[in-house]
C-alpha positions as CSV (number, residue, x, y, z in Angstrom):
1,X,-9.1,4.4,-20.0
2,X,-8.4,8.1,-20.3
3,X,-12.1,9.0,-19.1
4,X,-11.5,7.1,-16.6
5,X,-8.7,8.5,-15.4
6,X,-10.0,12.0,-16.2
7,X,-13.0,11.2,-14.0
8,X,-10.4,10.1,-11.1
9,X,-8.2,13.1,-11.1
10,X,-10.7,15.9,-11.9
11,X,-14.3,14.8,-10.5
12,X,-13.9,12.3,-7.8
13,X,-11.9,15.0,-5.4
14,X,-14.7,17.1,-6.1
15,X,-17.0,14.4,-5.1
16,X,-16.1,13.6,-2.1
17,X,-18.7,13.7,0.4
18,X,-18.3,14.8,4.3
19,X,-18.7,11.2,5.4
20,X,-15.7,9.8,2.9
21,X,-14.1,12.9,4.1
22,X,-14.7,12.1,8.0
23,X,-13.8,8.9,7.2
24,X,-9.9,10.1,6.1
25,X,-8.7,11.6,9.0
26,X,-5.0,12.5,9.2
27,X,-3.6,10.4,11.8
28,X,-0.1,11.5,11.3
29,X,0.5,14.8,13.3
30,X,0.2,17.3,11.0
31,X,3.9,18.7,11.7
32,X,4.6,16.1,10.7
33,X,6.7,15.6,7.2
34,X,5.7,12.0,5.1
35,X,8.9,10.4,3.8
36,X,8.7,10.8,-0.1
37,X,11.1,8.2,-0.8
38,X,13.0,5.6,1.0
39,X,15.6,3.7,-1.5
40,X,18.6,1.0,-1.2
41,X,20.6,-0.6,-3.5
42,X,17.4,-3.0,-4.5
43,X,14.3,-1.0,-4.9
44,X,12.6,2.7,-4.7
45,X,9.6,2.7,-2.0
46,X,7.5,5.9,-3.6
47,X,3.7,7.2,-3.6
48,X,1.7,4.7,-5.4
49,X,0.4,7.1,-8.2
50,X,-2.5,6.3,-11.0
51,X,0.1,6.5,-13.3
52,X,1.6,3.3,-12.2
53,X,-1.6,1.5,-13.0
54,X,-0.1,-0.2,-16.0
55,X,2.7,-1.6,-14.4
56,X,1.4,-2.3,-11.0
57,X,-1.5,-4.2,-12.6
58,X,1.2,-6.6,-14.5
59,X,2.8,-7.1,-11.2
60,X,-0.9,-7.9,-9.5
61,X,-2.2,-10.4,-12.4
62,X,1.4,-11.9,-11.8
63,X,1.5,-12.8,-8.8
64,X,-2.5,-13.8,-8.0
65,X,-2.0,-16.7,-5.9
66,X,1.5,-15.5,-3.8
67,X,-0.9,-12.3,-2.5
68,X,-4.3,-15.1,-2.2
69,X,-1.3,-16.6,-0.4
70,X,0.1,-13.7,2.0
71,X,-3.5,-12.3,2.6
72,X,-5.8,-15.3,3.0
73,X,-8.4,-13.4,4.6
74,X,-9.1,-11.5,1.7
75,X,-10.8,-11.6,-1.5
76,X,-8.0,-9.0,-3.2
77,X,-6.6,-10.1,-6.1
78,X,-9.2,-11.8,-8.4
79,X,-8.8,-13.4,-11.7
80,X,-11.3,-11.3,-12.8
81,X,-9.5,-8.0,-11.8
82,X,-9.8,-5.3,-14.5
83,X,-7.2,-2.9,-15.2
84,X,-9.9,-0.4,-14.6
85,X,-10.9,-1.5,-11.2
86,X,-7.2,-1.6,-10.3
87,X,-6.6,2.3,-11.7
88,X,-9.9,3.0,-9.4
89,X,-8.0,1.2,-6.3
90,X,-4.8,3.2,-7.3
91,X,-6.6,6.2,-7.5
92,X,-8.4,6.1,-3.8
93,X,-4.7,5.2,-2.2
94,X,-3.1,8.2,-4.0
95,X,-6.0,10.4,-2.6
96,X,-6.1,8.9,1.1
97,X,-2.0,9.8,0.8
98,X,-2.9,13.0,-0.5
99,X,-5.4,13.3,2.7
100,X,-3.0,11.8,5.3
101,X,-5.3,9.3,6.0
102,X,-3.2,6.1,5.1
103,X,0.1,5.5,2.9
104,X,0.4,3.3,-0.1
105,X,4.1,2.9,-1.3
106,X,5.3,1.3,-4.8
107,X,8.3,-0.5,-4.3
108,X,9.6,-0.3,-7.8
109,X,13.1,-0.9,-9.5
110,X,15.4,1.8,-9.6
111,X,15.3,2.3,-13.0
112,X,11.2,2.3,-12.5
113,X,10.9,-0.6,-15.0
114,X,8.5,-2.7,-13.0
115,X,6.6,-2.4,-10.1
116,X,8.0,-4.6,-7.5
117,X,5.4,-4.7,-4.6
118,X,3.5,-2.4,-2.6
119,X,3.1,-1.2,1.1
120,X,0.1,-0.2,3.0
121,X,0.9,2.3,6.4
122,X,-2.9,2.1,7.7
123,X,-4.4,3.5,11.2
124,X,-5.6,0.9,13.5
125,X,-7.4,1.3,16.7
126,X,-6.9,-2.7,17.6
127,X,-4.9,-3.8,20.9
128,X,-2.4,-0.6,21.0
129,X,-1.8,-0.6,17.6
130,X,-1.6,2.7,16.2
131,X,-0.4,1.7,12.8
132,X,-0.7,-1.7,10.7
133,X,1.7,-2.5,8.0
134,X,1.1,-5.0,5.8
135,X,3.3,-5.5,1.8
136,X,3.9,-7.7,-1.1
137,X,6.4,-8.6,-3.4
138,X,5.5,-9.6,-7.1
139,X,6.4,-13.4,-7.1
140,X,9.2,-13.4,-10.1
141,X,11.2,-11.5,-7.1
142,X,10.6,-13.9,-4.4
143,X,13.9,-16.0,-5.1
144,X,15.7,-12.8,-5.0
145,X,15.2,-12.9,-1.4
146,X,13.5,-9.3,-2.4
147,X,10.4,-10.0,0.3
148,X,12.8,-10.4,3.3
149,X,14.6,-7.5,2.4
150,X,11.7,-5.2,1.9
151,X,10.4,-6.5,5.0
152,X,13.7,-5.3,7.1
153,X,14.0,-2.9,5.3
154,X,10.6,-1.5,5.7
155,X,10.4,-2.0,9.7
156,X,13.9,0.0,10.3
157,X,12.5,3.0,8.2
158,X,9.0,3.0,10.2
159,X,11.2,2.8,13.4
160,X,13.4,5.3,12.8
161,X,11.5,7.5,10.5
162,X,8.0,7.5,11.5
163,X,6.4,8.4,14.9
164,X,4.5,5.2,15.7
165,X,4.3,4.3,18.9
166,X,3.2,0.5,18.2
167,X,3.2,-1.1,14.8
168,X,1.5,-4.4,13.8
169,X,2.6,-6.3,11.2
170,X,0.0,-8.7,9.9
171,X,1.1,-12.0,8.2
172,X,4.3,-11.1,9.1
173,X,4.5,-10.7,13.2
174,X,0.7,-11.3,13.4
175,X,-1.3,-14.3,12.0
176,X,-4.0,-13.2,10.1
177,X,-6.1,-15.1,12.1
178,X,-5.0,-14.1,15.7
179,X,-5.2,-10.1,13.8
180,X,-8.6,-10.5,12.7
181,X,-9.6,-12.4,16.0
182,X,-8.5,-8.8,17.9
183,X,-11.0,-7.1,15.6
């Protein structure tokens, strides 16, 4: 695992080619100052680092069929998921938030014990979107009543914190199915 994570960190920024690069555009204004942080009394929202790899991949294998569940269009996750292909998947979010080009939060425990969930701030050029949101919890948290309040939680801060104009929410606000139909 450490040459894989050497290759991350010191070759694939170097790798990048123009056309990745084109395709990881800012689209926050660039005066614009990216929240670090947002925390309550349940959870720490955070840059999703490579670091995390071990413990988000816990909270992944977990919870397989709650996120087959909450993203039923998608193939993500897999039994079959390696801990190397998620530290590759953790890798590319911390880079597109390194390029402003989409935001991947951890929601982890205050004590940064387990990873609790993630969030994904994304682009979008569909209806008058300007920015889809989608997250998980891990499903040992669901009974905790953790996925509502990350959810409320979540919207407030983008309202008040970010300068979206229009937000889609995606399983949430959204069927999937009436989302992917606007594609």
């Amino acid at each position: 695992m450490n040459k894989i994570l050497t290759f991350l960190i010191l070759i694939l920024p170097l790798g990048l080619n123009h056309t990745v690069m084109a395709q990881n555009k800012p689209f926050m204004p660039a005066e614009f100052k990216v929240p670090d942080t947002l925390q309550n009394e349940h959870f720490r929202l955070r840059m999703l680092l490579v670091n995390d790899v071990v413990k988000d991949y816990d909270a992944v294998m977990s919870s397989i069929e709650h996120l087959q569940e909450m993203f039923p269009n998608s193939s993500w996750p897999t039994k079959d998921l390696t801990l190397e292909q998620d530290l590759i998947d953790l890798g590319w979010h911390q880079k597109e938030f390194q390029l402003r080009s989409s935001f991947t939060y951890t929601v982890v425990r205050l004590d940064e014990s387990e990873v609790l969930g993630c969030i994904y701030i994304f682009p979008t050029d569909i209806g008058d979107y300007n920015a889809k949101i989608t997250m998980w919890v891990r499903s040992s948290v669901l009974e905790e009543g953790l996925d509502s309040i990350l959810f409320n939680t979540v919207k407030q801060w983008i309202n008040e914190e970010w300068p979206f104009k229009k937000v889609a929410y995606p399983g949430r606000e959204i069927n999937w199915d009436d989302w992917d139909s606007m594609k």
